[in-house]
C-alpha positions as CSV (number, residue, x, y, z in Angstrom):
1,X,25.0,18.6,-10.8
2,X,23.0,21.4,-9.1
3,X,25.7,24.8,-8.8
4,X,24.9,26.3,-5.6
5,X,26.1,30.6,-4.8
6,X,26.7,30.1,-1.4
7,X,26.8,34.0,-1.6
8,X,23.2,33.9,-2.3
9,X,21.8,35.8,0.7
10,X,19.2,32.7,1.2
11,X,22.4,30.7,3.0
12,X,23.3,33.4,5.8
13,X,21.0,31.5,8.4
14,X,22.7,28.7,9.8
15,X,19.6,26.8,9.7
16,X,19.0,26.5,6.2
17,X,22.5,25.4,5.6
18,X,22.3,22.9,9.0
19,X,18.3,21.6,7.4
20,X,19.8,21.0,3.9
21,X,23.1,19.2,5.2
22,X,20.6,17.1,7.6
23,X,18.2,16.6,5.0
24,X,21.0,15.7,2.3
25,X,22.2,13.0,5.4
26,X,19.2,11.6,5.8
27,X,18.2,10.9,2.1
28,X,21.1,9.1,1.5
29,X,20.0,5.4,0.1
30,X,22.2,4.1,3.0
31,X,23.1,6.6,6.4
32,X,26.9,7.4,6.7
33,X,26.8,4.5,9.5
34,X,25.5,1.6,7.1
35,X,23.0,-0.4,8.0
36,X,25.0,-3.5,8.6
37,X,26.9,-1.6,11.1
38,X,24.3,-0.2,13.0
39,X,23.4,-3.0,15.3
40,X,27.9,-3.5,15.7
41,X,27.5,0.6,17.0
42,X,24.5,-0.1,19.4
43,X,26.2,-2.9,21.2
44,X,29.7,-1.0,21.1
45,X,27.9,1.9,22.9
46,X,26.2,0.1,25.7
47,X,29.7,-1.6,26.4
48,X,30.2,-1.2,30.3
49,X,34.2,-1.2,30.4
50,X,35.1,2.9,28.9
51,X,38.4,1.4,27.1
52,X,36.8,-1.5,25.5
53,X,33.7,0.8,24.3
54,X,36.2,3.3,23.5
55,X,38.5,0.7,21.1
56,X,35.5,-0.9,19.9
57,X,33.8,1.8,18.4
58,X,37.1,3.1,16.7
59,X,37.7,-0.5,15.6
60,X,34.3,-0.1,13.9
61,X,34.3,3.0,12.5
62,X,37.8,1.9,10.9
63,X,36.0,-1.1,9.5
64,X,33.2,1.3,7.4
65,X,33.5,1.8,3.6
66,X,35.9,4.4,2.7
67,X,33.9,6.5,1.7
68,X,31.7,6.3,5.0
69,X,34.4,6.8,7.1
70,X,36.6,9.6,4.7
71,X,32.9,11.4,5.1
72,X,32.5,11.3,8.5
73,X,35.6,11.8,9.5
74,X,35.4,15.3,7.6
75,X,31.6,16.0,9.3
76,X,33.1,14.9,12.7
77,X,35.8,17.3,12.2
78,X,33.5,20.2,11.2
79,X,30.8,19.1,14.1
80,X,33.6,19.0,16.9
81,X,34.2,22.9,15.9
82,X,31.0,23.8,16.1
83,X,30.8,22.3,20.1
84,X,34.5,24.4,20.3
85,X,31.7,27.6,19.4
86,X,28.9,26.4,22.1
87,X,28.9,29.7,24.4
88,X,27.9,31.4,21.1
89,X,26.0,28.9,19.1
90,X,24.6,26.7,22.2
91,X,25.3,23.8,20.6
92,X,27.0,21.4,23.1
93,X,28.1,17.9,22.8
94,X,24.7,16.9,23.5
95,X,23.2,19.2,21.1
96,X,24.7,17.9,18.3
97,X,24.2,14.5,19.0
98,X,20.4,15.0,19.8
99,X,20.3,17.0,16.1
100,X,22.5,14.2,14.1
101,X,22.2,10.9,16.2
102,X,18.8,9.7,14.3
103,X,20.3,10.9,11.1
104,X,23.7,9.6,10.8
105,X,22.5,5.8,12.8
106,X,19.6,4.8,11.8
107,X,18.4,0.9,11.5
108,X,17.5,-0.9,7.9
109,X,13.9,-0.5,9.6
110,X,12.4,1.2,11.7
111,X,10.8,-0.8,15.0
112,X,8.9,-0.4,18.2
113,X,11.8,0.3,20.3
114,X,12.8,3.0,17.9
115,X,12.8,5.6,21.0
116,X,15.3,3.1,22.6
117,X,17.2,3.2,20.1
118,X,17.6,7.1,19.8
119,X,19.2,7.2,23.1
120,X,22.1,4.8,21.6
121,X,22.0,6.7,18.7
122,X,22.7,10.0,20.4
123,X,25.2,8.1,22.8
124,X,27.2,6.8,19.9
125,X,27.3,10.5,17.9
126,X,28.2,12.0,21.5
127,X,30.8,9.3,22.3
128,X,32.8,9.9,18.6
129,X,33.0,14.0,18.9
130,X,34.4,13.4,22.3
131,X,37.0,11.2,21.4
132,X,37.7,12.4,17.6
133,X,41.3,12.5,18.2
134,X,41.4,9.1,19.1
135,X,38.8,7.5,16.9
136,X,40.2,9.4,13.3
């Protein structure tokens, strides 16, 4: 219920208004990949055959809650113009991903091969902005 003036001079650097987005993300009770999908995304991503992992991550990313999926496909959309911006803003691909992997895919708990599991999580983040056309 908060009213925010995003003329307030506080919200001219882009990493106040990237923290707060990621922070907002990340306290969510549930990430925008749920839980129960989170395992489905890992194993879509380490899918050898680029067609298959290609159709079964857009099969799952169909299959999330509306509400999951009608939010990330709007952040997709936004993040996929800032890549279109990375001579200027260096944020490639792989920027982003590094940045929003752990945030947007994360497991129910958190486990000794967590560092294992950022990899995926980057992989599956990187593999969605490059094929956003296809996927939404």
């Amino acid at each position: 219920d908060e009213q925010l003036d995003l003329d307030d001079g506080r919200w001219e650097d882009i990493h106040v208004v990237t923290g707060a987005l990621k922070l907002f993300l990340r306290e969510l009770p549930e990430p925008l990949v749920p839980f129960s999908h989170f395992d489905k995304f890992i194993a879509a991503i380490k899918i050898q055959d680029p067609s298959l992992r290609g159709r079964c991550i857009r099969d799952l990313v169909l299959s999330l809650p509306p509400a999951h999926h009608d939010t990330m496909k709007v952040l997709f959309r936004h993040l996929c113009r800032v890549v279109e911006h990375k001579e200027e803003n260096r944020m490639s691909v792989q920027s982003v991903a590094i940045v929003f992997g752990p945030t947007l895919l994360r497991p129910a708990s958190e486990e000794a091969s967590m560092a294992m599991h950022m990899v995926f999580q980057n992989q599956v983040v990187e593999h969605i902005l490059n094929h956003y056309g296809y996927i939404f």
